[in-house]
C-alpha positions, 0 to 999 in steps of 0.5 A: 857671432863667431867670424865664420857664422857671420859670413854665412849669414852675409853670403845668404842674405846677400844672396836673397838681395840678389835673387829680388835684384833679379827678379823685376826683369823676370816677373811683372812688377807691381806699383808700389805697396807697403803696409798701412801701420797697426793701431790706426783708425783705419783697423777699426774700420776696416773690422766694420767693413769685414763684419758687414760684409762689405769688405773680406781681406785675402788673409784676414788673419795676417796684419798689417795689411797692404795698402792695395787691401786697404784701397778696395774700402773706397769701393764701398761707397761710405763717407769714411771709406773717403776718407781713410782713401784720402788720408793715406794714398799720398803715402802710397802713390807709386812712382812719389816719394811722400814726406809726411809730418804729423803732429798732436797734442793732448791733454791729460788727466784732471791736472791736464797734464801736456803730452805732444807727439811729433811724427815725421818720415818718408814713404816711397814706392816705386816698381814694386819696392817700398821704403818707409820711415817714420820717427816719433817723439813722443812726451809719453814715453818718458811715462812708459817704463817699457819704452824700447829706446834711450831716456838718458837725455831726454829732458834735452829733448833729445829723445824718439823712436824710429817706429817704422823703417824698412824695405818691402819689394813685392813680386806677384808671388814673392814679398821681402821685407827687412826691417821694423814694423808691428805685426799681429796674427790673428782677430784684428784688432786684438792681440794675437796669442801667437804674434801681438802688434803688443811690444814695440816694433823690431828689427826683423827679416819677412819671406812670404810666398803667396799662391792664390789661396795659400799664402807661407811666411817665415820671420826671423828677429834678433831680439834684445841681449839680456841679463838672464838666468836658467832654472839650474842656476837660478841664483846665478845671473848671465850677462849679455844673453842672447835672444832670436825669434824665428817662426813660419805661418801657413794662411789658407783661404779655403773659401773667402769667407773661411780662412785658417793659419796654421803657425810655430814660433820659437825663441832661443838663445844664450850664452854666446848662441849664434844665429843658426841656419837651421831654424831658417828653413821655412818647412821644416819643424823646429821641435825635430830639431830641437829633439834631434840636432839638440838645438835648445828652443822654446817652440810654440803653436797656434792655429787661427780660424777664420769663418763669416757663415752670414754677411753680418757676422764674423768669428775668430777663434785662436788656439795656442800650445806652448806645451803639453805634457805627455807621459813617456817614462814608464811608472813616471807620471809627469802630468801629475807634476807639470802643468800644460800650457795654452791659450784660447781666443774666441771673439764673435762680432756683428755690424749693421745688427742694431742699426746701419753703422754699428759694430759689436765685438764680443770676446774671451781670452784665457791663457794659461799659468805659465805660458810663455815661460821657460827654464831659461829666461832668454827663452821667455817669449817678449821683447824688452818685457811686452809679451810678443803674443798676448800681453798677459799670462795666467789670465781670463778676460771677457771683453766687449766693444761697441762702435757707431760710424752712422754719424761719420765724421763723428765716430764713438767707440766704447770697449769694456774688459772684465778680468782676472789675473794670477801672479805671473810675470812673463819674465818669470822661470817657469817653475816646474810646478802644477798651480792653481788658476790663476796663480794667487794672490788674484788681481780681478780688475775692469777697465772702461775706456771710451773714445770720440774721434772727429774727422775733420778733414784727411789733414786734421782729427779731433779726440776725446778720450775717457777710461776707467781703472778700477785697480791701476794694475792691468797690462794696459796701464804703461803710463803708470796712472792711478785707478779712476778716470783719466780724461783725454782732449787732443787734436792731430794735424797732417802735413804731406810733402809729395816729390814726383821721381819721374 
C-alpha cells in the first residue's frame, strides 16, 4: 500500500476509534456482550428453540448472535437452556474478565489414532466494550491441508491458531468490531451462500447500524496475498496478489416471524492494488462503481428470507446471483456463449412434530457450474482455498437431519447429505464457456455422520461420533481420511478463571 493510501486509511479509522471513544458519554451503554463462537452446541439448540417457537432471534439471519440473544434461552425453562446459560455467562458477566482453558481429547479411527485439542484465552466485558481471545492447539491441523496458520515446527509442538481475537463495543444503536471471528449469513447452522462460518476465521472490520427492525452492516477483510493468474494470461503466474472482500447486508424484521436481508459481496484485488475507500461506503452499489469508477471487482448478491407461518415450523430460503448474462451488443448473442451463475438454499425445519424434543431439518442446496469464479483468480471468493460462501461449487445436495434434546443431558443428532458434484475447483479461472451440469466427469457421494454428546456438567462433555463416507471426496473430508466408517470417543473438560475489575 503506496504512503499516501495508508495514511488515509490511518486517519479513517483513527477517526471511527474516536467516534466509539466519544460515544459512552453521549449514549446509555450497555454491559458487556460479545459473540457467542459458531460451530458450538449452543447453534444446535438454539435452531430447536427457534423451530418450536420457543425462541425468535432479532436477526435470525446474521450469525453469530450476541450472548444477550443467547441468554433470553434460559427463559424457556428446559434442562439444556441451564445449561448452555451456565456453560457460558462466566465469559460474559460484565464488569469480569473470565480466562477460561479447555481441554479435549479424541480417539479416532479403527487404529484410534490420538487427537487432543487445548484451547485457552480471555473474555472481558465491561461498559459495552468486549475483548476476546481464544488460541487453539489442535493435533488436527497438522491433517488439514487448509490449515490457515504455519506447520513449519510443528512437530516441536510449536504450532496453534489465534481463532478469535477481537474488540466489539456496542452502543444502543451502534456496534464496531475489529478483528477475527466466524460469520454466517443465512439458515443456521448451514452454510451461507453469501458468507459461510466455512473457512477459517479472518481479520476484518464489522460497522453495523441497528433501528429497531432494520438493522445495516458493512464488512471489509484484507485477505490473503496470493500466487494468481488471469484469464489473458493464463500461463502466466503474478506473485504477491493482493486479495479485499468488502460487503454490506441489509436485515429486516418485518414481522418477528418473517424476517429478510438483502446483501452484496465483493472481492478484488491484483497486482499492488490499494485498499480503496470507495468501496467502504456503506450505500452505495459496488456494480456502478465498478462500471463507472473502473474499479475491477467481482460483485455478488443475495437475498435471504426468513418466515415461521406456525409456531412449529421454520423456512429459509437463500438466493445467490453471482452473474447473469444479458444481451446487450446488437446481433451478439452472449447467453448463448456464457453461463449464468446462482445459488439456491431451501431448507424447511420442524421441532416437537414426532414428540417433545425432536428436531428435523430438510434442505436442498444447488450452486452453479462456475459460481464464485472469476478471469482473475484473485477475485475467486475463498480464503486460503475454503469457499467464504458455500463451500462448493457445480453442486446439488439434499441433506437431512434429526435431533432428540428429550433426553437432555443425553442428546443425539444424525445428518445425512446425498450429492452430486461436478469437476469445479472454486480456485479455478472461470472459463468463459457454457457447460453441462455438473461439470463432468461427476463425483455422486452420501455421507452419514452421527453424533452423541453427553452433558455432564457446564465444565465437562463426553462424545461419541461415527460418519460414513462413501467416496472420500467431498468438501468435508479436510482431514483426508478413506471412504467408510470412522469412530470418534472424546471428552472436554472446562476451566473458567473469573477476576472482578471493580
Amino acid at each position: 500500500m503506496n504512503q499516501a493510501n495508508m495514511s488515509r486509511l490511518k486517519k479513517y479509522l483513527a477517526l471511527v476509534m474516536i467516534l466509539f471513544l466519544w460515544l459512552p458519554y453521549r449514549t446509555s451503554a450497555q454491559p458487556g456482550l460479545g459473540f457467542v463462537p459458531l460451530e458450538t452446541p449452543i447453534y444446535e439448540f438454539i435452531d430447536y428453540c427457534i423451530n418450536s417457537g420457543k425462541f425468535l432471534p432479532d436477526f435470525a439471519l446474521n450469525q453469530p448472535y450476541n450472548f444477550d440473544q443467547d441468554s433470553q434461552l434460559a427463559k424457556t425453562d428446559t434442562k439444556a437452556a441451564g445449561y448452555f446459560h451456565d456453560h457460558w455467562s462466566p465469559r460474559f458477566t460484565a464488569e469480569r474478565a473470565n480466562f477460561f482453558l479447555k481441554a479435549s481429547d479424541k480417539l479416532r479411527g479403527a487404529q484410534a489414532v490420538n487427537r487432543f485439542r487445548a484451547e485457552g484465552g480471555v473474555f472481558f466485558n465491561s461498559k459495552g466494550i468486549s475483548l476476546v481471545n481464544s488460541t487453539a492447539v489442535d493435533q488436527e491441523y497438522k491433517q488439514d491441508p487448509y490449515f490457515a496458520g504455519d506447520l513449519a515446527v510443528s512437530d516441536f509442538w510449536l504450532y496453534g491458531r489465534v481463532n478469535e481475537a477481537y474488540v466489539d463495543i456496542q452502543r444502543d444503536w451502534l456496534q464496531l468490531f475489529l478483528g477475527r471471528t466466524k460469520r454466517n449469513w443465512g439458515p443456521l447452522n448451514d452454510y451461507g451462500l453469501i458468507l459461510s462460518s466455512h473457512p477459517y476465521s479472518y481479520d476484518h472490520l464489522l460497522v453495523s447500524l441497528k433501528f429497531n427492525r432494520i438493522k445495516l452492516s458493512l464488512i471489509y477483510a484484507p485477505l490473503e496475498n496470493l500466487n494468481a493468474y488471469s484469464h489473458q494470461n493464463p500461463d502466466s503466474l503474478l506473485y504477491n496478489c493482493r486479495k479485499y472482500l468488502v460487503g454490506h447486508r441489509l436485515d429486516v424484521r418485518i414481522r418477528p416471524n418473517l424476517q429478510i436481508a438483502l446483501t452484496e459481496m465483493a472481492t478484488y484485488g491484483g497486482l499492488g492494488r490499494d485498499f480503496e475507500m470507495a468501496f467502504m461506503n456503506p450505500l452505495t452499489f459496488y456494480y456502478p462503481i465498478q462500471r463507472n469508477d473502473k474499479k475491477q471487482m467481482n460483485g455478488f448478491w443475495a437475498l435471504d428470507v426468513f418466515y415461521k407461518p406456525f409456531p412449529n415450523w421454520t423456512f429459509y430460503s437463500q438466493f445467490l446471483i453471482d452473474d447473469i448474462i444479458v444481451n446487450n451488443v446488437p446481433g451478439q448473442d452472449d447467453r448463448s456463449r456464457y453461463p449464468d451463475r446462482f445459488g439456491m438454499h431451501l431448507s424447511v425445519r420442524s421441532a416437537d412434530l414426532i414428540a417433545v424434543g425432536t428436531n428435523i431439518n430438510l434442505t436442498y442446496t444447488r450452486v452453479w457450474n462456475r459460481t464464485y469464479q472469476s478471469k482473475f483468480t484473485w477475485e475467486n471468493y475463498h480464503y486460503r482455498g475454503l469457499g467464504l460462501g458455500y463451500p462448493r461449487a457445480g453442486c446439488e445436495e439434499v441433506k437431512v437431519s434429526l435431533s432428540y434434546w428429550g433426553l437432555f443431558p443425553l442428546y443425539f443428532q444424525n445428518k445425512t447429505t446425498f450429492g452430486r458434484y461436478g469437476n469445479v475447483e472454486l480456485s479455478d479461472i472461470f472459463p468463459l464457456m457454457k457447460e453441462p451440469f455438473p461439470v463432468p466427469p461427476v463425483q455422486s457421494n452420501w455421507v452419514n455422520h452421527f453424533t452423541l454428546h453427553y452433558f455432564y456438567r457446564p465444565t465437562l462433555k463426553f462424545l461419541f461420533d461415527v460418519k460414513y463416507r462413501q467416496k472420500p471426496e467431498h468438501y468435508t473430508n479436510r482431514l483426508e481420511q478413506d471412504s467408510g466408517f470412522v469412530f470418534v470417543v472424546g471428552c472436554e473438560w472446562l476451566l473458567n478463571l473469573p477476576v472482578n475489575i471493580n
